[in-house]
N, C-alpha and C positions, 0 to 999 in steps of 0.2 A: 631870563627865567620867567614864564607864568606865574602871576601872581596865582594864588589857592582859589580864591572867587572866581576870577576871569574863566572862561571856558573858550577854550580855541573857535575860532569861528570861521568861515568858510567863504573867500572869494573867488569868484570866475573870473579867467583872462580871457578872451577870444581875440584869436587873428591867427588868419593863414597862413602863416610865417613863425619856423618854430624858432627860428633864432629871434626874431621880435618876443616870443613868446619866454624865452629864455632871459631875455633883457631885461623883462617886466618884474619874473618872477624873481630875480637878483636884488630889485628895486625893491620891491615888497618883501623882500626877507624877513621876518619878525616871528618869534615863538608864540605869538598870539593869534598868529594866522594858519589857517592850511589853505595852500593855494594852490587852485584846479585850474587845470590846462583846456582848452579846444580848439582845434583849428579848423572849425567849419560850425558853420552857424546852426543847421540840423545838430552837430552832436554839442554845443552848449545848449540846445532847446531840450533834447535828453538827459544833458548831465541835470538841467535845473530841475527837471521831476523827480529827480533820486535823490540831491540833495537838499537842504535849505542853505544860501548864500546873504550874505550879509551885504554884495556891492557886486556890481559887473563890470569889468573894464573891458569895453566892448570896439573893437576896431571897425572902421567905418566902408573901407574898401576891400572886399573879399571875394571871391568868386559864385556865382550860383545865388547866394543868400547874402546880402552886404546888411550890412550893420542895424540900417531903420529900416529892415524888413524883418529881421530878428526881434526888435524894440516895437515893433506893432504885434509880432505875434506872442511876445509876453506879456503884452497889454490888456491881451485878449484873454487869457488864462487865469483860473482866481489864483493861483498859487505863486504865480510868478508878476502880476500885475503891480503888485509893490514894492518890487527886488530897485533900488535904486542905480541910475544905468550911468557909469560916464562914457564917456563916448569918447573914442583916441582915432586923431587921423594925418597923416602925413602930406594930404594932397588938399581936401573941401575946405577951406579956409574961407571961403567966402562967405558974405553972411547969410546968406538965405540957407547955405546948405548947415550953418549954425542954428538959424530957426527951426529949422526942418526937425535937424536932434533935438531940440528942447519938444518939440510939436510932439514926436517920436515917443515922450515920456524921459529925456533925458534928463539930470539933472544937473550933468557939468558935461564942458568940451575942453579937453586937453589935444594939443598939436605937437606932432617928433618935430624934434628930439623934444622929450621931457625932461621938463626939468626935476630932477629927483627931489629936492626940498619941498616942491610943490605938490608934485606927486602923492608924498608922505602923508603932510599935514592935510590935502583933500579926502586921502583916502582915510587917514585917524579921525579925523572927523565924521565921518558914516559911519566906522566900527563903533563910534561912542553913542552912535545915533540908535544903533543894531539893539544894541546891548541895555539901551536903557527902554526900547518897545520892547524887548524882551522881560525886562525889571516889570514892565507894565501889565504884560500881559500874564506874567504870572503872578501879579498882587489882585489883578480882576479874577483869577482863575480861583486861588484862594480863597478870594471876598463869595465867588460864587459858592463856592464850596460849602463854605459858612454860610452863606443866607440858606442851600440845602440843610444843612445840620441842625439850626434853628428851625427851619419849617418842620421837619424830623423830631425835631424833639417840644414843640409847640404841638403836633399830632399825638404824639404819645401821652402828654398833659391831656390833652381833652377826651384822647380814651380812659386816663385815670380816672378823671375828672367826673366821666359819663358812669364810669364803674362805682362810687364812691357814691354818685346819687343812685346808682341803684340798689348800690346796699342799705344806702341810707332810707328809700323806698320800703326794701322787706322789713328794717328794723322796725320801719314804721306801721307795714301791714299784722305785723307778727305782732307789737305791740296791740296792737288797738285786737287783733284776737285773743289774745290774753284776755281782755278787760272783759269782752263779750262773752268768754267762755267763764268768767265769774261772776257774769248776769243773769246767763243761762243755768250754773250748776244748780244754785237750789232749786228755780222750780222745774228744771229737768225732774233731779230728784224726788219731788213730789211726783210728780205725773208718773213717774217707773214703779215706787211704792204703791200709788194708790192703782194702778194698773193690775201690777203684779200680786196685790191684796183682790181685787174682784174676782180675775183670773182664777185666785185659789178658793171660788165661795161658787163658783158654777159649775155645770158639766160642760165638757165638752158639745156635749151636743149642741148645744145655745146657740141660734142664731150670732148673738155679738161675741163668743167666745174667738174665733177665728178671729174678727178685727180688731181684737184686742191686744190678742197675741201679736199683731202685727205690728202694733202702737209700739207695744211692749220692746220688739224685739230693734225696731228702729229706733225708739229714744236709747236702747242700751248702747247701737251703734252710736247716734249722737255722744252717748255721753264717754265713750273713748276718747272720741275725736277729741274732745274739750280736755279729758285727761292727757293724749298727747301734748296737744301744747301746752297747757300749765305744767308741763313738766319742761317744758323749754326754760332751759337757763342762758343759753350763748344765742343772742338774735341773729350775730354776725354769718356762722358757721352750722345755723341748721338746716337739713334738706328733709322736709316733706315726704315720705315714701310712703303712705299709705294710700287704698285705692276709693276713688270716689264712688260714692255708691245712691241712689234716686231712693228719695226718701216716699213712700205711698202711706198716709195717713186715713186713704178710705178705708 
């Protein structure tokens, strides 16, 4: 029975010969494994783009495509260049054509008949090998993940952050207008009384009656404006919406 952790994993058989291929899969029998057939070296180079395999038992004499012509051209491949390869052969026993598989990207040579025990514990050994680059690659995946969420939330701090002095900026503009506007009020208000006092002692007609009235009617706007904000009570949450307007004193 599969353990609840473990996830079935996936190995290639190749060789030309379905009955070899039937032997194998007898030998490899285990609930942990799902185990893919080919017998031609073009269709284990297609099965391996569909699938991900965890080990190839790869037979060395085969027709058209032998064995380290298969092992160079998944060498050649990103996806298949690190599939671990053993190499099974009934006839190359010799050593060169042994260097040759290792040369090839092999990483073991077994010879028929196999021995099943050997078999096993070679082939359990890469499934532990599978399964803990997979432990790895998903605690990098993870870890990357986190360093994103941190970077994510280190961002969103410094937009706080940026926000929080710019409130802290208008409390400070809004404050210091305050102060100004209770520098200004009393002799605003002289200069509108005594304005608004000569205004009513001349005619119109007078040369300076028109620029006075102008004085006049400008410090009154000033002095709203100053009434606005001294009526500010919340520095955090107040908006400004009155309209600026050019003040002419000639």
């Amino acid at each position: 029975m599969v353990e609840k952790n473990k996830e079935k994993v996936n190995i290639l058989i190749v060789d030309d010969r379905k009955e070899n291929l039937l032997a194998l899969e007898a030998l490899l029998e285990n609930p942990e494994i799902t185990i893919i057939k080919a017998e031609s070296g073009n269709q284990a180079l297609g099965l391996m783009l569909e699938f991900n395999f965890a080990l190839v038992l790869l037979d060395v004499q085969m027709p058209e495509m032998d064995g380290f012509e298969v092992a160079e051209l998944m060498r050649g491949k990103e996806k298949t260049r690190n599939i671990p390869i053993i190499f099974v052969t009934a006839i190359n026993k010799e050593e060169k054509y042994v260097f040759k598989g290792y040369e090839m990207g092999g990483v073991d040579y077994l010879f028929k008949p196999i021995n099943p025990h050997v078999l096993k514990s070679k082939v359990s050994v890469f499934l532990e090998l599978y399964r803990k680059r997979l432990e790895l690659e998903k605690m990098v995946n993870e870890k990357s993940e986190y360093i994103l969420e941190l970077h994510q939330l280190n961002k969103r701090i410094q937009e706080q952050q940026k926000e929080l002095l710019e409130k802290e900026k208008l409390q400070s503009i809004l404050e210091m207008a305050v102060t100004i506007s209770h520098e200004f009020s009393q002799p605003l208000s002289v200069i509108i009384g005594y304005t608004d006092m000569l205004l009513n002692t001349m005619e119109k007609e007078d040369p300076m009656y028109n620029k006075l009235r102008k004085i006049l009617d400008n410090a009154e706007s000033l002095a709203e404006v100053i009434r606005r904000v001294r009526s500010i009570t919340n520095y955090k949450s107040v908006t400004y919406t009155g309209e600026s307007k050019m003040v002419d004193i000639d």
